[in-house]
ZAGU-143424 format. One record per residue: x, y, z of N, C-alpha, C in turn. Coordinates in steps of 0.001 Angstrom, whole numbers, plus 500000, padded with zeros to 6 digits. Layout:
% residues N
<site n_px="X" n_py="Y" n_pz="Z" ca_px="X" ca_py="Y" ca_pz="Z" c_px="X" c_py="Y" c_pz="Z"/>
...
This chain:
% residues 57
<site n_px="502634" n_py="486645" n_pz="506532" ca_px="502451" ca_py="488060" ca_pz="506745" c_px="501038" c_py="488346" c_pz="507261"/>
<site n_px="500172" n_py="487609" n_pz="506590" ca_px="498707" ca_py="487758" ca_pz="507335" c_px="498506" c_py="487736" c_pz="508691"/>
<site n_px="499260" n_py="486334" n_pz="509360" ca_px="499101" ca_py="486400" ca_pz="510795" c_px="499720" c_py="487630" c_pz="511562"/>
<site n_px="500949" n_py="488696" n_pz="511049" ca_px="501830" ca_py="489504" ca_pz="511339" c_px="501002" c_py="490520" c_pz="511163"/>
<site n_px="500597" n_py="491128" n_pz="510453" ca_px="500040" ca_py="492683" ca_pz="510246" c_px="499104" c_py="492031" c_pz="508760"/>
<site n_px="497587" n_py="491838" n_pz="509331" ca_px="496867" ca_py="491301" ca_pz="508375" c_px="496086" c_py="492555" c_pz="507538"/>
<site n_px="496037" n_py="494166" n_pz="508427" ca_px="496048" ca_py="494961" ca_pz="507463" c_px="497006" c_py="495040" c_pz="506256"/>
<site n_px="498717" n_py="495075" n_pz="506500" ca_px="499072" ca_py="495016" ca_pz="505386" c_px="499106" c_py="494289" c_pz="504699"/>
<site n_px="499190" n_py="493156" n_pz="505007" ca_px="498735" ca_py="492159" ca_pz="503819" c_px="497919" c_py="492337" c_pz="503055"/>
<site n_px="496436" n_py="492640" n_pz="503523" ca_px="495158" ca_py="493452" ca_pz="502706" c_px="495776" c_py="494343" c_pz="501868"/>
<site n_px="496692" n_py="495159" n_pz="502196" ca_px="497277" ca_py="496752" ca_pz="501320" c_px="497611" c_py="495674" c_pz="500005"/>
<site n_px="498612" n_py="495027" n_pz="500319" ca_px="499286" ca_py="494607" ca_pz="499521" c_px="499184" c_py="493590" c_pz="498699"/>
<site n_px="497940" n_py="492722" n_pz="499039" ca_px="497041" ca_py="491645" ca_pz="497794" c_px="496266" c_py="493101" c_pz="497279"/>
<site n_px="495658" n_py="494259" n_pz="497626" ca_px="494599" ca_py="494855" ca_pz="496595" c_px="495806" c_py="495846" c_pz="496128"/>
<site n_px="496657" n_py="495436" n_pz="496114" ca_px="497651" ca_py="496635" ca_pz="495106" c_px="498824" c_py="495315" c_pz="494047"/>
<site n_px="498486" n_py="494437" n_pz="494283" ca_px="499331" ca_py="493674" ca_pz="494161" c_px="499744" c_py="494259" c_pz="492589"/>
<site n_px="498677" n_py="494467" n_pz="491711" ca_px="498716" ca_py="494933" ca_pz="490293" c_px="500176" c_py="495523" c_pz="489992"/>
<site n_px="500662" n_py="496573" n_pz="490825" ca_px="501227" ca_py="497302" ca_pz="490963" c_px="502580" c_py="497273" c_pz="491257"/>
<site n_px="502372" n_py="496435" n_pz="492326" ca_px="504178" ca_py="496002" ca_pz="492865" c_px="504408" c_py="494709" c_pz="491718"/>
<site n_px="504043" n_py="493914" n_pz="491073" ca_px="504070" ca_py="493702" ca_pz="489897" c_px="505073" c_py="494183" c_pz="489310"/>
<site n_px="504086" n_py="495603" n_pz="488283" ca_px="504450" ca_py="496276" ca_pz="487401" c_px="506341" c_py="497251" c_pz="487633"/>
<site n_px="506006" n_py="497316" n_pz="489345" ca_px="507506" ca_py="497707" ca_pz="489459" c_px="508393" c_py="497299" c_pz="488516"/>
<site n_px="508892" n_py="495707" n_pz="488860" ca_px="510063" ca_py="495182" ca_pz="487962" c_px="509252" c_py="494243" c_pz="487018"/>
<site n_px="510227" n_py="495082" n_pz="485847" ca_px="509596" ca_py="494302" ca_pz="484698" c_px="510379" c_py="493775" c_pz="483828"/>
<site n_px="510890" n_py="492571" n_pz="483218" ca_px="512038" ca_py="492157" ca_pz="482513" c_px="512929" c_py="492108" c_pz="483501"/>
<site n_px="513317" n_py="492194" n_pz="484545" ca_px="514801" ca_py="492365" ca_pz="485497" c_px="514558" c_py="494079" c_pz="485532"/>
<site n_px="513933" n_py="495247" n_pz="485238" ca_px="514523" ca_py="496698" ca_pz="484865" c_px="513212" c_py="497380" c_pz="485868"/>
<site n_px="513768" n_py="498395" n_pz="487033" ca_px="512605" ca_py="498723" ca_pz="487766" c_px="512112" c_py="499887" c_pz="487134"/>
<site n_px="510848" n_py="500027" n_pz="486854" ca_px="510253" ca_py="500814" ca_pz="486483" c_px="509088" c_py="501838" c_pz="487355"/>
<site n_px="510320" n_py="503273" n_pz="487341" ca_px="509773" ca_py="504386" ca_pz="488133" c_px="508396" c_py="504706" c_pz="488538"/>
<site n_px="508137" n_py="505003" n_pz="486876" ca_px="506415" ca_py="505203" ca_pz="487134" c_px="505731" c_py="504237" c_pz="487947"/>
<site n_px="505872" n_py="503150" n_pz="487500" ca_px="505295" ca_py="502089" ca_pz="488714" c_px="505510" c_py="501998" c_pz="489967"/>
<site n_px="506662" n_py="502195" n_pz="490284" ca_px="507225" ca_py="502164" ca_pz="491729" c_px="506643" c_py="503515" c_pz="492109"/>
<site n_px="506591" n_py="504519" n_pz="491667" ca_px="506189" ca_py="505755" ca_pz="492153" c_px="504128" c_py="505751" c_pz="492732"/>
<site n_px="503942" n_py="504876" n_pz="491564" ca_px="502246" ca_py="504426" ca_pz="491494" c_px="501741" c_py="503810" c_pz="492627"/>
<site n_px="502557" n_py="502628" n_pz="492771" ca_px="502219" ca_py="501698" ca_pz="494161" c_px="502648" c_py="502143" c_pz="495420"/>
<site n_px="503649" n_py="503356" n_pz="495566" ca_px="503860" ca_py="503917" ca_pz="496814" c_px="502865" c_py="504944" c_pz="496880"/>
<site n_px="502291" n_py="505860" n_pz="496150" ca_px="501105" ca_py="506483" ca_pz="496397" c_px="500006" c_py="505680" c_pz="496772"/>
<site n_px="499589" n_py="504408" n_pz="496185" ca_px="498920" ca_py="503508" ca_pz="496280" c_px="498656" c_py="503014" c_pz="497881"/>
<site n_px="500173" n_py="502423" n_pz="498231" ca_px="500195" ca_py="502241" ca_pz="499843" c_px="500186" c_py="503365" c_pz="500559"/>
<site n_px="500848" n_py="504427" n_pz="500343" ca_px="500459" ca_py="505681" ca_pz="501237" c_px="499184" c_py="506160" c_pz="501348"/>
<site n_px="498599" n_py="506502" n_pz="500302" ca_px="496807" ca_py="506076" ca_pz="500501" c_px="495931" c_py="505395" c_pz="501286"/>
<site n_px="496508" n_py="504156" n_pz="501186" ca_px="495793" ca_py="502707" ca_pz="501743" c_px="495990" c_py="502908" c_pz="503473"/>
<site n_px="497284" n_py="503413" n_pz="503269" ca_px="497700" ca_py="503314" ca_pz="505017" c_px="496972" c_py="504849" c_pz="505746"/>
<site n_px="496842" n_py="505640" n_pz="505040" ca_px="496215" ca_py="507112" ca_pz="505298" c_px="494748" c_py="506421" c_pz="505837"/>
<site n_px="494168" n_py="506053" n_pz="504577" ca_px="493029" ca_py="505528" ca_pz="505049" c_px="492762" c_py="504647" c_pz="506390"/>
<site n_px="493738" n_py="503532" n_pz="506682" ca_px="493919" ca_py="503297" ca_pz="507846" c_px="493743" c_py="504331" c_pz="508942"/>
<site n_px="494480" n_py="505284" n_pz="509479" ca_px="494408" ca_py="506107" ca_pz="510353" c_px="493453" c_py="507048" c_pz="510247"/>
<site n_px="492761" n_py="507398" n_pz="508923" ca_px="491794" ca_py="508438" ca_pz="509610" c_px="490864" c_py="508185" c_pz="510447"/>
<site n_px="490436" n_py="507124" n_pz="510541" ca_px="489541" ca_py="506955" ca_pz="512133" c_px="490142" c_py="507413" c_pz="512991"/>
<site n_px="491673" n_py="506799" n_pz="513316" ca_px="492191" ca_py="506622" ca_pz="514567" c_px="492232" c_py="508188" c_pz="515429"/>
<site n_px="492641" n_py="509104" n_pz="514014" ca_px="492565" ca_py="510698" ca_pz="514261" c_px="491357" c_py="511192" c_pz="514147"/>
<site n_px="490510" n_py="510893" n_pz="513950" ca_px="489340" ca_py="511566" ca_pz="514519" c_px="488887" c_py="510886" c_pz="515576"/>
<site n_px="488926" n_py="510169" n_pz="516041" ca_px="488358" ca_py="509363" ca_pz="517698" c_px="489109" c_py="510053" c_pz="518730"/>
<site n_px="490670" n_py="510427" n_pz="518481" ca_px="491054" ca_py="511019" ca_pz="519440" c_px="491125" c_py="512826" c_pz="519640"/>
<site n_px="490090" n_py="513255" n_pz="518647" ca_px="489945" ca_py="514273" ca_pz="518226" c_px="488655" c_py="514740" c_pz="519120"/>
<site n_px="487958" n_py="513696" n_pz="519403" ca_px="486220" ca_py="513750" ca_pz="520280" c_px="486910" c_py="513780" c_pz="521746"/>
């Protein structure tokens, strides 16, 4: 995945905590899953705010 999209890979070793905590015992657990998608939606936000302000100048 690194050679493929080595940003997400980055997302997803510094959240790793998280996608973890999803399934736990075999049983997915909401709060978690709900945690690490804010988590990556964040991560990836952060990605683009450069991109939108450069084409903003």
């Amino acid at each position: 995945m690194k050679d493929i999209d080595p940003e997400m890979a980055a997302i997803l070793e510094a959240n790793w905590d998280k996608l973890l905590a999803v399934v736990s015992d075999g049983e997915r657990d909401t709060r978690s899953r709900t945690a690490f998608n804010e988590a990556i939606v964040a991560a990836i936000d952060d990605l683009l705010v450069p991109d939108t302000e450069a084409e903003g100048e």
